[in-house]
BALUM-543406 format. One line per 10 residues: number of its first residue (from 1); for each residue x, y, z of C-alpha. Coordinates in nm, 3 decimals, always signed. Each point is the difference from the previous one (the first is absolute). Example, Ala and Ser with C-alpha at 12.3 -4.5 7.8 and 13.67 -1.06 7.14 Angstrom:
# residues 2
1 = +1.230,-0.450,+0.780; +0.137,+0.344,-0.066
***
This chain:
# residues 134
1 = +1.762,-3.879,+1.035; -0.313,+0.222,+0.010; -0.192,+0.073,-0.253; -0.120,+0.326,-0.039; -0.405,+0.014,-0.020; -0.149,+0.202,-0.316; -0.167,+0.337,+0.115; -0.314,+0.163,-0.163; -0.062,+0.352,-0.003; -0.436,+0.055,+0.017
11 = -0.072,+0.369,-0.045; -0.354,+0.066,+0.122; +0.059,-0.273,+0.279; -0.158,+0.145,+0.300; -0.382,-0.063,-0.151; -0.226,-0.211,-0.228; +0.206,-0.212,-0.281; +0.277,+0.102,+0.103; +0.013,-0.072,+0.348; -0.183,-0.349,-0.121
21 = +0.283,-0.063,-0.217; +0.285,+0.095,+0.199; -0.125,-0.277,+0.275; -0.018,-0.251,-0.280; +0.375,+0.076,-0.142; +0.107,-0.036,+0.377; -0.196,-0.331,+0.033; +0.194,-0.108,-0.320; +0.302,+0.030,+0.178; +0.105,+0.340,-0.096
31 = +0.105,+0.313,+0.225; -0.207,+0.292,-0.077; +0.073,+0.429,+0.007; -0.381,+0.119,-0.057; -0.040,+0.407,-0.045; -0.314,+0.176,+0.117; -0.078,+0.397,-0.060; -0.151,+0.128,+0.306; -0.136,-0.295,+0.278; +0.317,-0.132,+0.148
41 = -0.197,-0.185,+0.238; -0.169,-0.219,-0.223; +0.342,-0.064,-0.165; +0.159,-0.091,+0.349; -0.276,-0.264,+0.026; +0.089,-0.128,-0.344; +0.371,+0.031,+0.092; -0.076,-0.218,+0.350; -0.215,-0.251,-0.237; +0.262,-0.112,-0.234
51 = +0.274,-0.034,+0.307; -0.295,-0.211,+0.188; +0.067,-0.239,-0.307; +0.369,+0.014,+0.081; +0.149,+0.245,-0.298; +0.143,+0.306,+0.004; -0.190,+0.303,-0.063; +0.031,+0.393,+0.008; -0.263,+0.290,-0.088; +0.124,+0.296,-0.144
61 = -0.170,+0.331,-0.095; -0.058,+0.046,-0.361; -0.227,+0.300,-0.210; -0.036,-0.201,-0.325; -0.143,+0.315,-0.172; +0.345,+0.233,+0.069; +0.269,-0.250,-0.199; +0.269,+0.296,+0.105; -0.010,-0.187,+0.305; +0.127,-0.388,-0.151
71 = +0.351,+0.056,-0.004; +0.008,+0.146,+0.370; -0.255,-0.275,+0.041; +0.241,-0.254,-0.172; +0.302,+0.113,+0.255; -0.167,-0.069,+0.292; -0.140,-0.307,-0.069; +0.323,-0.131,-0.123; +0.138,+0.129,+0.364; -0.317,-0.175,+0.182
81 = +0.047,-0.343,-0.214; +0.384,+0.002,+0.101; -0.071,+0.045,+0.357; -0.269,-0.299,-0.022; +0.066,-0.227,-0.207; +0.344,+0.029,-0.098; -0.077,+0.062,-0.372; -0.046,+0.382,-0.143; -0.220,-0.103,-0.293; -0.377,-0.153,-0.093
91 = -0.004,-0.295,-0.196; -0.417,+0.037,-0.084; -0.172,+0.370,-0.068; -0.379,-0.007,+0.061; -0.145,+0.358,-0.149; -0.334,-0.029,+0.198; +0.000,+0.379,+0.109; -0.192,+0.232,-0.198; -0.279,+0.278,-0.067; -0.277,-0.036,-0.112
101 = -0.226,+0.314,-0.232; -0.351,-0.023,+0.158; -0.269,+0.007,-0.239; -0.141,-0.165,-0.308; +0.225,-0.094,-0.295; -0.293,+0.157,-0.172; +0.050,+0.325,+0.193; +0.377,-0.021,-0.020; +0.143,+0.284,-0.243; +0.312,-0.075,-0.215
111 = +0.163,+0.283,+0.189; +0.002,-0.195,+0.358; +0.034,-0.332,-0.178; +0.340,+0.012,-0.120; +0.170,+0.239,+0.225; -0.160,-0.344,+0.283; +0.167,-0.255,-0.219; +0.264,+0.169,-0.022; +0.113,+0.015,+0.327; -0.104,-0.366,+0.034
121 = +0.298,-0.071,-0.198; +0.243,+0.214,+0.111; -0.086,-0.051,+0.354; +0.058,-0.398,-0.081; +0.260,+0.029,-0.220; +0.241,+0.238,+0.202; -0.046,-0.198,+0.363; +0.125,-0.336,-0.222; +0.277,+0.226,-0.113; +0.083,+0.114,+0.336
131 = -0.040,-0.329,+0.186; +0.038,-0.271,-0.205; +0.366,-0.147,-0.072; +0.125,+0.040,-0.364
***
């Protein structure tokens, strides 16, 4: 019997932490999906990292910012986890993806502080929704 190995889903993964921490889940033994935005070259390399460690791995365009895109998002990667692994669904959700306002939290006003958190949480909370098993 084969047990199926746990998959973690790293938005963000093409760069920085998360590219750092989408190596480490693979080198614990885990297969890895990693989003990036815009540089699908850097994610390849990611992508041919983690299967260099012997796991499974995919890279699939993701614009953290637009959350009208998760569910379409959602569908596909369900489709691309079938076709690799066997398994439609993440066991692990990494939210590393993100924005970032660029300027002083002294120079911040209230009126681009909340409207930035704001879509923190919704951007987090609706790709869970959308990929994450019930």
């Amino acid at each position: 019997m084969e047990t199926k190995s746990k998959i973690a889903l790293v938005t963000g993964g093409s760069r920085g932490l998360g590219r750092n921490m989408a190596i480490a889940i693979a080198k614990k033994g885990l297969d890895v999906v990693i989003t990036y935005n815009a540089n699908k070259e850097a994610a390849d390399e990611v992508v041919n990292e983690i299967r260099s460690l012997g796991r499974k791995a995919l890279a699939l365009q993701l614009d953290t910012s637009n959350s009208k895109n998760f569910e379409s998002f959602a569908s596909q990667l369900s489709t691309q986890l079938t076709d690799a692994t066997g398994s439609a669904h993440i066991d692990y959700l990494v939210n590393n993806a993100g924005t970032a306002l660029y300027s002083l939290a002294t120079d911040t006003l209230k009126n681009r502080w909340m409207p930035f958190i704001t879509f923190i949480i919704k951007a987090y909370f609706s790709l869970h929704k959308n990929c994450c098993p019930s």
